[in-house]
C-alpha positions in Angstrom: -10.1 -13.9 3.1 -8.7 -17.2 1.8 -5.6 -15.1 0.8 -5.0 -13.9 3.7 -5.5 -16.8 6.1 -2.9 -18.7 3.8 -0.3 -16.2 4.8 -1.0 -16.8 9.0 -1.1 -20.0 8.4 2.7 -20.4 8.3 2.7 -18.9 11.3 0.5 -21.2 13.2 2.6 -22.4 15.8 3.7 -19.6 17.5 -0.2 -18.1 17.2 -0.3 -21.3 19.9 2.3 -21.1 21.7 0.9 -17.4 22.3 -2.5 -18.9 23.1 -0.8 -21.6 25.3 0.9 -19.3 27.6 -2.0 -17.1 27.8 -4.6 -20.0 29.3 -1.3 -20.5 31.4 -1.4 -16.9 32.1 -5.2 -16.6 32.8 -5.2 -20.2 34.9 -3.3 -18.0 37.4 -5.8 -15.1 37.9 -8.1 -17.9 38.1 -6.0 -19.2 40.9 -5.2 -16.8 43.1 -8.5 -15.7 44.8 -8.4 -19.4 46.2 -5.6 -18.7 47.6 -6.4 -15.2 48.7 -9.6 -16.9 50.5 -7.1 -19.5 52.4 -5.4 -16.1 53.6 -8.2 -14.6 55.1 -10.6 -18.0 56.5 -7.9 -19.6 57.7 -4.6 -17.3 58.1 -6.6 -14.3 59.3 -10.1 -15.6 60.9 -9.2 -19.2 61.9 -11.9 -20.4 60.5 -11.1 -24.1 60.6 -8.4 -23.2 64.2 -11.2 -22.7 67.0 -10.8 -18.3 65.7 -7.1 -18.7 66.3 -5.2 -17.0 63.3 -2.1 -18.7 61.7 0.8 -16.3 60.6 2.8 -19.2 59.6 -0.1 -20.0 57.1 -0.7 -16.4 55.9 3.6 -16.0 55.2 3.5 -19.6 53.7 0.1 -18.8 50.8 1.6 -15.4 50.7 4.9 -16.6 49.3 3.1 -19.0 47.0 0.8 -16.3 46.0 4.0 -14.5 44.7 5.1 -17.2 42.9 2.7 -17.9 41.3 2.0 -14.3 40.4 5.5 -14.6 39.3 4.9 -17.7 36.6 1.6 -15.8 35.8 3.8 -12.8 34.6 6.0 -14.8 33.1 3.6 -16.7 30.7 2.1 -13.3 29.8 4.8 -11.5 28.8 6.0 -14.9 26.6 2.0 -15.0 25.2 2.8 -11.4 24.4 6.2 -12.3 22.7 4.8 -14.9 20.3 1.8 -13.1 19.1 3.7 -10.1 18.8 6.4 -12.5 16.6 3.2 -13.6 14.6 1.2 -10.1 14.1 4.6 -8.7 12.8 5.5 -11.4 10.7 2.1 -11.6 9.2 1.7 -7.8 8.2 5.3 -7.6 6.5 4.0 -10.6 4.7 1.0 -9.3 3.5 2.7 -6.0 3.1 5.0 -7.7 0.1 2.1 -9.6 -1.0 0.9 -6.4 -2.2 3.7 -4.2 -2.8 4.2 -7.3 -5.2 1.0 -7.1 -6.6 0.9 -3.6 -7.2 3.7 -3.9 -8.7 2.2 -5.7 -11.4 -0.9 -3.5 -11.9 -1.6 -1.9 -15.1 -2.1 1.8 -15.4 -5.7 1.5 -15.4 -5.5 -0.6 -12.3 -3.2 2.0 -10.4 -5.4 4.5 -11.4 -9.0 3.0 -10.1 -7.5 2.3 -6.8 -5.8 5.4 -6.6 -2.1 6.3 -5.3 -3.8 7.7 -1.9 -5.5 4.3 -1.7 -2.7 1.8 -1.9 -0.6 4.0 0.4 -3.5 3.3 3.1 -3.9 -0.1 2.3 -0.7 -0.9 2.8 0.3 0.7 6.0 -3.1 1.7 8.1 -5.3 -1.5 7.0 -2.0 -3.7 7.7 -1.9 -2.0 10.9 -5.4 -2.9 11.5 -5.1 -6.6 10.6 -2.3 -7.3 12.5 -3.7 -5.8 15.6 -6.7 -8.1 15.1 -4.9 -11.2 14.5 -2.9 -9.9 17.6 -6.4 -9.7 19.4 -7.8 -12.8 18.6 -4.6 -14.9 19.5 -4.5 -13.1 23.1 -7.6 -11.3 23.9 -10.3 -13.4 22.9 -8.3 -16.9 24.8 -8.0 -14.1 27.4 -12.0 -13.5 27.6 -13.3 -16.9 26.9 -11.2 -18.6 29.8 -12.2 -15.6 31.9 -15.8 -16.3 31.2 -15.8 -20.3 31.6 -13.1 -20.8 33.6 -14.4 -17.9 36.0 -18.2 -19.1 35.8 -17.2 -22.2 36.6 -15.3 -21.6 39.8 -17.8 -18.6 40.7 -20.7 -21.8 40.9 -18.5 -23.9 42.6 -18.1 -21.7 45.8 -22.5 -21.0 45.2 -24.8 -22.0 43.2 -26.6 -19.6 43.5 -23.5 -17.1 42.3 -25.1 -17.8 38.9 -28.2 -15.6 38.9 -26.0 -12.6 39.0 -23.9 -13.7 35.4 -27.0 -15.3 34.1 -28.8 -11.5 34.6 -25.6 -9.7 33.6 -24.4 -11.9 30.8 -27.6 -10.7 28.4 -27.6 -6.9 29.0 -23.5 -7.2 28.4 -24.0 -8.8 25.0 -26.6 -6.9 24.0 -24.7 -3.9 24.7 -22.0 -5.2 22.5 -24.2 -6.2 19.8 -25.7 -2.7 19.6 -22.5 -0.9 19.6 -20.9 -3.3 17.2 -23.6 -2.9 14.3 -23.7 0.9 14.5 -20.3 1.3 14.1 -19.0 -1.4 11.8 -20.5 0.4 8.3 -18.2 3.3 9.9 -14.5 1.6 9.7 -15.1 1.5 5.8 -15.9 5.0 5.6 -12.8 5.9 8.2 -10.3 4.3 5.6 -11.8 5.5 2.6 -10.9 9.0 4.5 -7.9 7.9 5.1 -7.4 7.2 1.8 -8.6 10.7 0.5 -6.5 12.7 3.2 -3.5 10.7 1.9 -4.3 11.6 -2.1 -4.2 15.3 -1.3 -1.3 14.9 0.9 0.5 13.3 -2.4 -0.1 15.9 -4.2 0.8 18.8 -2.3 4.2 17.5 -1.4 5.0 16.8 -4.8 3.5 19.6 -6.7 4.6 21.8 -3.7 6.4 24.5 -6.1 3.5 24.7 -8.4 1.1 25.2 -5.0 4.0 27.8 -3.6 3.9 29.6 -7.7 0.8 30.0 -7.7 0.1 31.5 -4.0 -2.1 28.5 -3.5 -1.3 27.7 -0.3 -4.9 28.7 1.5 -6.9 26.7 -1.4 -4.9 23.2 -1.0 -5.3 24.4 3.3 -8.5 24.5 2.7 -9.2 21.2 0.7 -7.1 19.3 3.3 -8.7 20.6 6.1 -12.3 19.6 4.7 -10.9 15.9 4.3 -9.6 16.2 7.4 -12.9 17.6 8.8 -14.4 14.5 7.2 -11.7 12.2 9.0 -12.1 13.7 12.2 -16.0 13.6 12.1 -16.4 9.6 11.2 -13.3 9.2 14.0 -15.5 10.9 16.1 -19.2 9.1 15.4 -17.2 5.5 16.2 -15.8 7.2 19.5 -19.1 8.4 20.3 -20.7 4.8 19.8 -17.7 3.0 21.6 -18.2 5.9 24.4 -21.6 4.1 25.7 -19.6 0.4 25.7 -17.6 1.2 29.1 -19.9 2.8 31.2 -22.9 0.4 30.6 -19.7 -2.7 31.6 -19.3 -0.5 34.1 -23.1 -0.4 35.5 -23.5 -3.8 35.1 -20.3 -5.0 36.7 -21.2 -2.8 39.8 -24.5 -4.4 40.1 -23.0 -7.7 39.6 -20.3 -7.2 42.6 -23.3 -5.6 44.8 -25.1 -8.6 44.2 -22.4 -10.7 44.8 -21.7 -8.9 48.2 -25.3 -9.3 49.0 -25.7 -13.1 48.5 -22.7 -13.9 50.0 -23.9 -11.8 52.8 -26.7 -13.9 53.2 -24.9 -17.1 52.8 -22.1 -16.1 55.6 -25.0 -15.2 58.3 -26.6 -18.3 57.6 -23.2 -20.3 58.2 -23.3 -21.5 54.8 -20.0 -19.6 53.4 -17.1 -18.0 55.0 -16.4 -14.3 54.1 -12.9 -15.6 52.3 -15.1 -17.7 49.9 -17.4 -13.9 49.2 -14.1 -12.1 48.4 -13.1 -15.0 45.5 -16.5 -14.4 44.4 -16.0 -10.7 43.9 -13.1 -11.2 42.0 -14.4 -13.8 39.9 -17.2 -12.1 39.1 -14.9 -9.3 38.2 -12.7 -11.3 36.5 -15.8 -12.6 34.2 -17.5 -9.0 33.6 -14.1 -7.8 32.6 -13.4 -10.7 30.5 -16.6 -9.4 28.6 -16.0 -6.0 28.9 -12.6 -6.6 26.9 -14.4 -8.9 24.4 -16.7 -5.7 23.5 -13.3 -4.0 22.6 -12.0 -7.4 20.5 -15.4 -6.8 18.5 -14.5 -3.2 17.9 -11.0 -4.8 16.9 -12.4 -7.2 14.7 -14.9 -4.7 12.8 -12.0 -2.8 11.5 -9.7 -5.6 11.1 -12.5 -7.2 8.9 -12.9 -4.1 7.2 -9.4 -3.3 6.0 -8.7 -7.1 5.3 -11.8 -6.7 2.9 -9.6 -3.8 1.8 -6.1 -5.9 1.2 -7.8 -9.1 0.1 -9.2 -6.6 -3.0 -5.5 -5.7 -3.9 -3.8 -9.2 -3.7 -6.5 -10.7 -5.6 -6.8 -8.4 -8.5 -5.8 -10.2 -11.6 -3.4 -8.6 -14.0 -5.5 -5.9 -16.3 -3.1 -7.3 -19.1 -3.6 -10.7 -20.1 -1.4 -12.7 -22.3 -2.9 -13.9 -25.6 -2.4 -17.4 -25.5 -0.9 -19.7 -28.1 -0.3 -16.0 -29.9 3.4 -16.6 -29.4 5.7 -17.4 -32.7 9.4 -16.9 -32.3 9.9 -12.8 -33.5 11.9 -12.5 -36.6 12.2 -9.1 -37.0 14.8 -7.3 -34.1 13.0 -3.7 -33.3 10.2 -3.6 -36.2 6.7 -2.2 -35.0 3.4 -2.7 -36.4 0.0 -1.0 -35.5 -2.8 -2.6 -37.3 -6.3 -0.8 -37.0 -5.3 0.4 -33.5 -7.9 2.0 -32.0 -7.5 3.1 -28.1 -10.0 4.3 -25.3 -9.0 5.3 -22.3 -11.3 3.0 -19.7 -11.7 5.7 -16.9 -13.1 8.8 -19.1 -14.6 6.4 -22.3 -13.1 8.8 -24.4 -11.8 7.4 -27.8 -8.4 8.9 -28.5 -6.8 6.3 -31.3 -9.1 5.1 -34.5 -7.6 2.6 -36.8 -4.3 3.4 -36.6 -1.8 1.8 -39.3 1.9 2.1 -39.1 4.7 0.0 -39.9 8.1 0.9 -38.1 11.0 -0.6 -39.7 13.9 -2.2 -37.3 16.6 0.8 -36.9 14.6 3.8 -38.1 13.9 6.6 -36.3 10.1 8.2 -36.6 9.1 11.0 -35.5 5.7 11.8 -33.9 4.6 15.1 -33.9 0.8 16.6 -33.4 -1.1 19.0 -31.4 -1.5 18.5 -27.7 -3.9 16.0 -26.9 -3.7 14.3 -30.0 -2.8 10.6 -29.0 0.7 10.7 -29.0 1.6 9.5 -25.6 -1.4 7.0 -25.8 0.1 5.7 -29.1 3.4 4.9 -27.8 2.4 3.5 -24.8 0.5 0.4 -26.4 3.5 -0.7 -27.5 5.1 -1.7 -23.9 1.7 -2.6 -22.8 1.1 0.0 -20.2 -2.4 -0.2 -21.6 -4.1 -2.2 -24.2 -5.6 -0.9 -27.3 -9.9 -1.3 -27.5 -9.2 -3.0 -30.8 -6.8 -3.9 -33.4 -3.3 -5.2 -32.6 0.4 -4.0 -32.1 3.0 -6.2 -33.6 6.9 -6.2 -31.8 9.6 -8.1 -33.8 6.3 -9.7 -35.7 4.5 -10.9 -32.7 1.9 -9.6 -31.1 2.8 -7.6 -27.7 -0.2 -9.6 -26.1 1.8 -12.7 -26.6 4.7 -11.6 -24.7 5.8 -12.0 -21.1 5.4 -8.7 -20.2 8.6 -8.5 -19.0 10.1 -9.7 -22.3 8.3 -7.4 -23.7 9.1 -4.5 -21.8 13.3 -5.5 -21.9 13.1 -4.7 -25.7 11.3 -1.9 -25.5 12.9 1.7 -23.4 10.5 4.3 -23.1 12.2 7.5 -21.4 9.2 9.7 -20.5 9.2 13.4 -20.3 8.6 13.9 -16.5 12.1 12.6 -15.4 11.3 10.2 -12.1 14.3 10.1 -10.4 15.1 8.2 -6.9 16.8 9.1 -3.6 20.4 7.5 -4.5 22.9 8.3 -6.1 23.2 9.2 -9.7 25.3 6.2 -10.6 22.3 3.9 -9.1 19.9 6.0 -11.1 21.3 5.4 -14.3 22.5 1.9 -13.2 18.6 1.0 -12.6 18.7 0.5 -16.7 21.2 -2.2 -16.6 22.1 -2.8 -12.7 25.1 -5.1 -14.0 26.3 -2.6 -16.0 29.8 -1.8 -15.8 31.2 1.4 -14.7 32.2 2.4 -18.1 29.2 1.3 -19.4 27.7 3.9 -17.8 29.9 6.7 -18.2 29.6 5.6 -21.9 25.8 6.0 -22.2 26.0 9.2 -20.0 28.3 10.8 -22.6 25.5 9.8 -25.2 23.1 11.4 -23.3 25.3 15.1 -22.7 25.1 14.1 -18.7 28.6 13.3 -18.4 30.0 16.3 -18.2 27.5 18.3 -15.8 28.1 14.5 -14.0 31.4 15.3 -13.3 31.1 18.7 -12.2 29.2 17.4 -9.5 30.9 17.2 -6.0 31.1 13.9 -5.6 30.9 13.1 -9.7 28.5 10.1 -10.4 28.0 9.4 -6.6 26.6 12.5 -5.6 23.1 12.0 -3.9 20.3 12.8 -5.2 17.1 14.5 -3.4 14.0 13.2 -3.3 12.2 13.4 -6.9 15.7 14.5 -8.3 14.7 18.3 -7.1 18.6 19.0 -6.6 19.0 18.7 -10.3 17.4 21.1 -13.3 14.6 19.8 -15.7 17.8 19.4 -18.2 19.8 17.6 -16.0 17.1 15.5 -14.5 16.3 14.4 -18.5 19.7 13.8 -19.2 20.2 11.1 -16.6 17.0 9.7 -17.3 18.2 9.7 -21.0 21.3 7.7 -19.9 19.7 5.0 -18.3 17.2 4.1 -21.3 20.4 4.0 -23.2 22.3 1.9 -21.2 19.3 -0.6 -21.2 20.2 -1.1 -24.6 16.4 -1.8 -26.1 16.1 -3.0 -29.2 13.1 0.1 -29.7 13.9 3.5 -28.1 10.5 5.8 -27.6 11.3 8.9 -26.5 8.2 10.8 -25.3 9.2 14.3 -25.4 12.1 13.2 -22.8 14.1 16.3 -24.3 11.6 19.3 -23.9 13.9 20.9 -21.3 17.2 20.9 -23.4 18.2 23.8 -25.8 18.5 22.7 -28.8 22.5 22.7 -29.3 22.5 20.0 -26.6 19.5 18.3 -28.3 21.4 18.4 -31.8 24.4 16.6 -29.7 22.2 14.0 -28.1 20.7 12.9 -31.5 23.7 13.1 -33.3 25.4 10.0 -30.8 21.9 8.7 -30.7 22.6 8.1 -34.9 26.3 7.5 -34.5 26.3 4.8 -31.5 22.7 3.7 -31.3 22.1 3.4 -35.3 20.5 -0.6 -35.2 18.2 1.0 -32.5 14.3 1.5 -33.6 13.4 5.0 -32.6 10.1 6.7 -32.4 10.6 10.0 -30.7 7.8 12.0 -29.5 8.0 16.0 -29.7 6.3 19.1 -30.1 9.4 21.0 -31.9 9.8 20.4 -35.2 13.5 21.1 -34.7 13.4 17.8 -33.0 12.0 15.4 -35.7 12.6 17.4 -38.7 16.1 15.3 -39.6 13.8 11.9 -39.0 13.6 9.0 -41.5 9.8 9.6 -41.3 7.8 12.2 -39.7 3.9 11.0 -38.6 1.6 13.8 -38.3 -1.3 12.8 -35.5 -4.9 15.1 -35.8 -7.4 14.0 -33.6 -6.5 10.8 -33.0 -5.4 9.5 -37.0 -2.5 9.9 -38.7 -3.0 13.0 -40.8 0.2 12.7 -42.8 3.3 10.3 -43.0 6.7 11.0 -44.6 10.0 13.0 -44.2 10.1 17.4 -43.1 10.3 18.3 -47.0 7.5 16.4 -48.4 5.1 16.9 -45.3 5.9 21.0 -45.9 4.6 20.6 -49.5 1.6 17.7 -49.1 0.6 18.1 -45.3 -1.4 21.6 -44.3 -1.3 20.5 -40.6 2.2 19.7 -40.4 2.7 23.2 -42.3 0.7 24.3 -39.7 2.3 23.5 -37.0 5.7 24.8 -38.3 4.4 27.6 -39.1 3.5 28.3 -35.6 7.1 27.8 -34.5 10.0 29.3 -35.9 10.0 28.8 -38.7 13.6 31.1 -39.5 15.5 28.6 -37.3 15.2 25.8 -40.0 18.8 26.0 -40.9 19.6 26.5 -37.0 21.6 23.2 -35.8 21.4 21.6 -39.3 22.3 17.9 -39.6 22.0 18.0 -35.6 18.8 16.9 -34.7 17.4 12.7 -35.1 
């Protein structure tokens, strides 16, 4: 929690000014039954008069009594300002903390939390922390005045008054301690269900039109209301613990104000205590047993609080999965050359090998093609080289260096990958594009958009390059959704271009355009484009054929159709009469 505390702690002087203005607040309640017991011994029963009552007296502590009420209120509401101002402040802090760190995670890392995870983490366990550090700043100065300051003026009207918290004080605490153990294991298991509810939620909304195609709707129902059954159920195990807390106060703060009434009973009869002096007690011992009644409920606070700061302390301390490889950096010579140099790869989460001793060299301003059944390695072969993993063993060489020497985001600026699932954001398509080079100028952009074949479907557009675009870019075809995606790897203006079958969903007279500017404009660019047409690495420098997980075959269409049986294979499989179709168009 050492993370964590560091963050309140530059917040720690309006925690006291909260806690300040709440003894303020509590010295008050403390005050008034004095008072109250002036009103009715001397104002109304004339105690200390000869019987005689004294209106002027009761008007007189009545009007103080407001008053002070008054100032009470005053330093409550101020106590509730400043921890409000702290709690708030110290969730959006350790909400960016985070968001920064995630951030920063590696794929691997994003995947062992999960997507459903962080979203909980980051908005329910916040939540929860800053209602505990909320709690503790108010509530428990609240309680522990209520308990000391209230003892302590309870046994200053009778001794005697202390029996009744000495019996009640044990069966209240042990009541708390009970309900506290069996339910803290629970808040772990509530978030973890938060965590799963969220996942399927994620899915559904985004993968809604392949739930909706395939009349799915009943089966992701179902699965969402079992993790919502699951939800419910722990929700409903910590209610039904926390249901015996109250009504076990509630016993023992009866006895204790019966108790009270019957001491002081005693004590008036035998002239030792006026009945003014009986009524403070009552509400002191109220004042106490509630005190502890609301320190059962800070517990129940601080369970979950600790639990889901367990929770965030996990994410902001989780070290980069990529580390740099240090005193491994050497000024690259090279601008856009690639090396893989016995690259083998396993993916951590299944243990699967998919790469085994890859060897490749990529000249600076070729374009290589990367073809290969499904499942092959292709994605995971492109993806070592922006370090979105690392490979098991071997090494990757950028510009001559090794991508483990980098600063990742050094690294990453000279290398664009432009992915075949376009992820587009809610802006407009100007901003979208822009995201490649946000200092881009406005012809900069238009410029790489007419590389891409977006410009014109751009401008058709109602509002042209400031139309808005929905959530996930769902207002926009697979083509046009690839096309702008295209734009903005060009305009970031790598010095390597991967594209990772980022042109499945164009026809091929567009495609034949695309690669044609991509030759004309982008020639000093390294390209390595993944692709399962042939039509759209055939006109490649090189071609690399990938079979399970090797390179089966290297070299250019015509000498891979006369020395490779699986690339013959594969074209084969397509069309193979559309050859001449587009010819000179495509890489």
């Amino acid at each position: 929690m050492r993370i964590l505390l560091k963050l309140l702690k530059k917040y720690w002087y309006f925690a006291v000014l909260a806690a300040g203005f709440m003894v303020a607040e509590v010295y008050v309640d403390l005050y008034q039954p004095r008072m109250m017991a002036t009103i009715v011994d001397d104002g109304i029963l004339g105690l200390h008069n000869g019987g005689v009552s004294d209106l002027q007296l009761v008007i007189s502590t009545g009007i103080k009594m407001l008053l002070v009420v008054l100032a009470g209120g005053v330093c409550g509401m101020l106590s509730g300002v400043f921890s409000n101002v702290t709690g708030q402040n110290y969730g959006n802090d350790i909400r960016k903390a985070c968001f920064r760190k995630i951030m920063h995670f590696s794929f691997e890392q994003t995947d062992d939390f999960s997507t459903g995870s962080l979203i909980t983490r980051i908005t329910s366990d916040v939540t929860q922390v800053q209602q505990l550090v909320m709690q503790m700043i108010r509530g428990f100065v609240r309680c522990l005045m209520f308990f000391v300051g209230g003892t302590t003026a309870l046994l200053s009207l009778d001794v005697s008054f202390g029996v009744v918290v000495a019996c009640a004080f044990p069966l209240i605490l042990i009541d708390v301690i009970f309900v506290v153990w069996r339910t803290n294991p629970l808040f772990t298991v509530l978030q973890e269900s938060l965590d799963k509810l969220n996942s399927i939620i994620q899915e559904n909304v985004n993968g809604i039109r392949v739930v909706k195609a395939f009349i799915q709707e009943k089966t992701e129902a179902r699965r969402f209301d079992n993790a919502n059954r699951h939800l419910v159920e722990t929700q409903f195990n910590v209610q039904m613990m926390m249901s015996f807390l109250r009504p076990v106060m509630n016993i023992v703060l009866n006895i204790g104000i019966v108790s009270i009434i019957y001491i002081g009973s005693i004590q008036v009869q035998g002239g030792k205590m006026a009945p003014g002096a009986v009524m403070a007690a009552i509400t002191y011992i109220s004042q106490i047993l509630n005190g502890m009644m609301m320190l059962a409920m800070i517990f129940q606070t601080l369970s979950r609080g600790l639990a889901s700061a367990k929770r965030l302390e996990a994410v902001i301390t989780t070290d980069p999965g990529l580390e740099k490889l240090e005193n491994g950096y050497t000024q690259p010579q090279q601008k856009g050359s690639v090396s893989f140099r016995s690259v083998s790869f396993v993916y951590p989460e299944s243990g699967k090998r998919v790469l085994r001793r890859i060897n490749l060299d990529i000249a600076p301003g070729e374009t290589v093609g990367i073809i290969g059944a499904t499942g092959c390695g292709k994605t995971s072969l492109v993806s070592l080289i922006p370090r979105f993993y690392d490979a098991a063993s071997g090494k990757i060489l950028v510009d001559g260096v090794d991508v483990r020497a980098y600063d990742l985001a050094e690294l990453r600026q000279k290398v664009t990958v432009c992915l075949q699932k376009s992820e587009l954001f809610s802006t407009t398509i100007r901003d979208n594009i822009a995201i490649g080079d946000p200092k881009a100028s406005e012809e900069e952009i238009c410029a790489a958009a007419r590389a891409a074949q977006a410009d014109d479907f751009i401008r058709q557009q109602p509002e042209g390059y400031d139309t808005p675009v929905a959530e996930g870019g769902m207002s926009l075809s697979g083509g046009q959704r690839q096309r702008i995606a295209i734009s903005r790897a060009l305009l970031k203006k790598g010095e390597i271009l991967i594209f990772d079958d980022s042109t499945s969903a164009l026809d091929l007279r567009t495609e034949a355009a695309l690669y044609a500017a991509l030759r004309e404009q982008y020639a000093d660019v390294t390209k390595i484009i993944i692709a399962q047409r042939v039509a759209s690495v055939k006109n490649a420098d090189r071609i690399v054929v990938l079979d399970n997980g090797t390179i089966a075959a290297c070299g250019s269409h015509e000498q891979l159709l006369r020395t490779s049986a699986v690339y013959r294979g594969i074209y084969d499989s397509q069309l193979k009469d559309s050859e001449e179709t587009e010819k000179g168009g495509q890489a």
